[in-house]
C-alpha positions as CSV (number, residue, x, y, z in Angstrom):
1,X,-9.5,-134.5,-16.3
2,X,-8.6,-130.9,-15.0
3,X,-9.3,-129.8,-11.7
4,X,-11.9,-127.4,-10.1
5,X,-8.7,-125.5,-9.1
6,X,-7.4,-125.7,-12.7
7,X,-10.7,-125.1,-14.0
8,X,-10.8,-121.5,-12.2
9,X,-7.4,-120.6,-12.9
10,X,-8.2,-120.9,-16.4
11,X,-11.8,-119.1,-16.0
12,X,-9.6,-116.5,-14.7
13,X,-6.9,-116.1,-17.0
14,X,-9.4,-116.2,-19.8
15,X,-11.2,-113.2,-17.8
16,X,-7.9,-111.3,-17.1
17,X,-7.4,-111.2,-20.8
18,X,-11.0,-110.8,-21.8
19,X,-10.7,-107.5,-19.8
20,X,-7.6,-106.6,-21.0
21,X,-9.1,-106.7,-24.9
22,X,-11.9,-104.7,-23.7
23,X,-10.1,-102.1,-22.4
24,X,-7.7,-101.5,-25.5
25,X,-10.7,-102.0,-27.7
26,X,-12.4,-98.8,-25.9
27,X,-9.2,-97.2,-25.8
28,X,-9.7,-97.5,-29.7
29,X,-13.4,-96.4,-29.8
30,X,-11.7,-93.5,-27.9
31,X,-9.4,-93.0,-30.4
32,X,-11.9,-93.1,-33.3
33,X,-14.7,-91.3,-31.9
34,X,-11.6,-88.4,-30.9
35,X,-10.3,-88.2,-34.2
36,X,-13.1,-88.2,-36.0
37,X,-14.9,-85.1,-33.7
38,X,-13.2,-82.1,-35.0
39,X,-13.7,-83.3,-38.7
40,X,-16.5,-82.1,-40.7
41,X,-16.7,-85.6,-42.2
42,X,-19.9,-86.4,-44.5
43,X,-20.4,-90.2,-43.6
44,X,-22.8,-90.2,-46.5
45,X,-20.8,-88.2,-48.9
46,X,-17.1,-88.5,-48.1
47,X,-15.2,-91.3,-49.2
48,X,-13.3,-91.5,-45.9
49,X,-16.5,-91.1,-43.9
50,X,-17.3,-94.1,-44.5
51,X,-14.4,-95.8,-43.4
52,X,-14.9,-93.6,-40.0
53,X,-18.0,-95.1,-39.6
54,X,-17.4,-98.8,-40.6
55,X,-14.2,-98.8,-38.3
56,X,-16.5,-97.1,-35.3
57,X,-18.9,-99.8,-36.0
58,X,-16.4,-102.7,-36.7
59,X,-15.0,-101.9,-33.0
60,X,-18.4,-101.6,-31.5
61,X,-19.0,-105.1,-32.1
62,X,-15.6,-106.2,-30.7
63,X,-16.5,-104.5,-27.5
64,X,-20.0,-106.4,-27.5
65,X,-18.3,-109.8,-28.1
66,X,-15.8,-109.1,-25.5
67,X,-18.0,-108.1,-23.2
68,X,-20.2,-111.1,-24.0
69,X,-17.5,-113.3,-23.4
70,X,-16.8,-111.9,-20.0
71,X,-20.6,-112.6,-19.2
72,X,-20.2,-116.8,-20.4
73,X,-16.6,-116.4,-18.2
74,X,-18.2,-115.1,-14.9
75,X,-21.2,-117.7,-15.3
76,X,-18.9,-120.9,-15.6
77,X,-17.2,-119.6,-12.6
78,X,-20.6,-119.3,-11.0
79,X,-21.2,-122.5,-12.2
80,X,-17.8,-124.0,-10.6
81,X,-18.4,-122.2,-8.1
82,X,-22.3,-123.4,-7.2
83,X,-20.6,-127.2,-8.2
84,X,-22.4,-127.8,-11.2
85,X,-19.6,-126.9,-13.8
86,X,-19.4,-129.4,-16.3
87,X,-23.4,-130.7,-16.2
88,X,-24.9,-130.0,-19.4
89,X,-28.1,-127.5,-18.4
90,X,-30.3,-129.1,-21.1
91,X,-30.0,-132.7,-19.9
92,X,-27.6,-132.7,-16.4
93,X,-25.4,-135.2,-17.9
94,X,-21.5,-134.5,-17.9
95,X,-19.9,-132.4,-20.4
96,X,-17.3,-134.2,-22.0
97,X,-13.6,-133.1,-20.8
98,X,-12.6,-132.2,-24.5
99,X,-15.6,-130.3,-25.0
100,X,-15.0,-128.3,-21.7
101,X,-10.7,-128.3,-22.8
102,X,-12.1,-126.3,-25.8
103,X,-15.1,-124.1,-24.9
104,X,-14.4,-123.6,-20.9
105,X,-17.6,-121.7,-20.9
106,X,-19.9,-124.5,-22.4
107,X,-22.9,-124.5,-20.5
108,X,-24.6,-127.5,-22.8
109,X,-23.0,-131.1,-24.0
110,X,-22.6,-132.3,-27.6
111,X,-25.6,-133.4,-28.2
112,X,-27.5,-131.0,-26.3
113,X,-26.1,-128.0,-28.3
């Protein structure tokens, strides 16, 4: 079984990157949103509208998701933290170690999920 010290390296690693993909995925919203502001591109109309708009969108969700996942990373290191890491929050009974090898963030066991 890893250790609390293990545990939070690995929260922060997975947080180091999670910020990292953040950051170039709003360097690329950037990068969209620039390109696409001196065009007089018809979303509606122009063929290559749309494919502004779906990338735009495509990479707004990728920001959301990262960002989400920095959220679940900074509230298992709460949890490690507070020393209740690893207790499901449905039934307080240990989440098992493969679960927790898998999904770090898991805030519920198997059976619970």
């Amino acid at each position: 079984m890893t250790q609390p010290g293990d545990t939070a390296d690995r929260l922060d690693t997975e947080a180091t990157a999670a910020r990292a993909l953040l950051d170039g995925l709003r360097r690329d919203f950037t990068g969209i949103v620039d390109a696409s502001a001196n065009s007089n591109a018809d979303d509606e109309h122009d063929p290559e509208g749309s494919t502004i708009a779906f990338e735009r969108s495509q990479v707004t969700a990728m920001i959301d998701q990262a960002e989400r996942r920095l959220r679940e990373i900074a509230a298992a290191r709460a949890r490690l933290d507070a020393g209740t890491y690893g207790l499901c929050e449905v039934c307080g009974e240990p989440i098992a170690a493969a679960r927790l090898e898998a999904r770090p963030t898991a805030r519920t066991c198997v059976a619970c999920s």
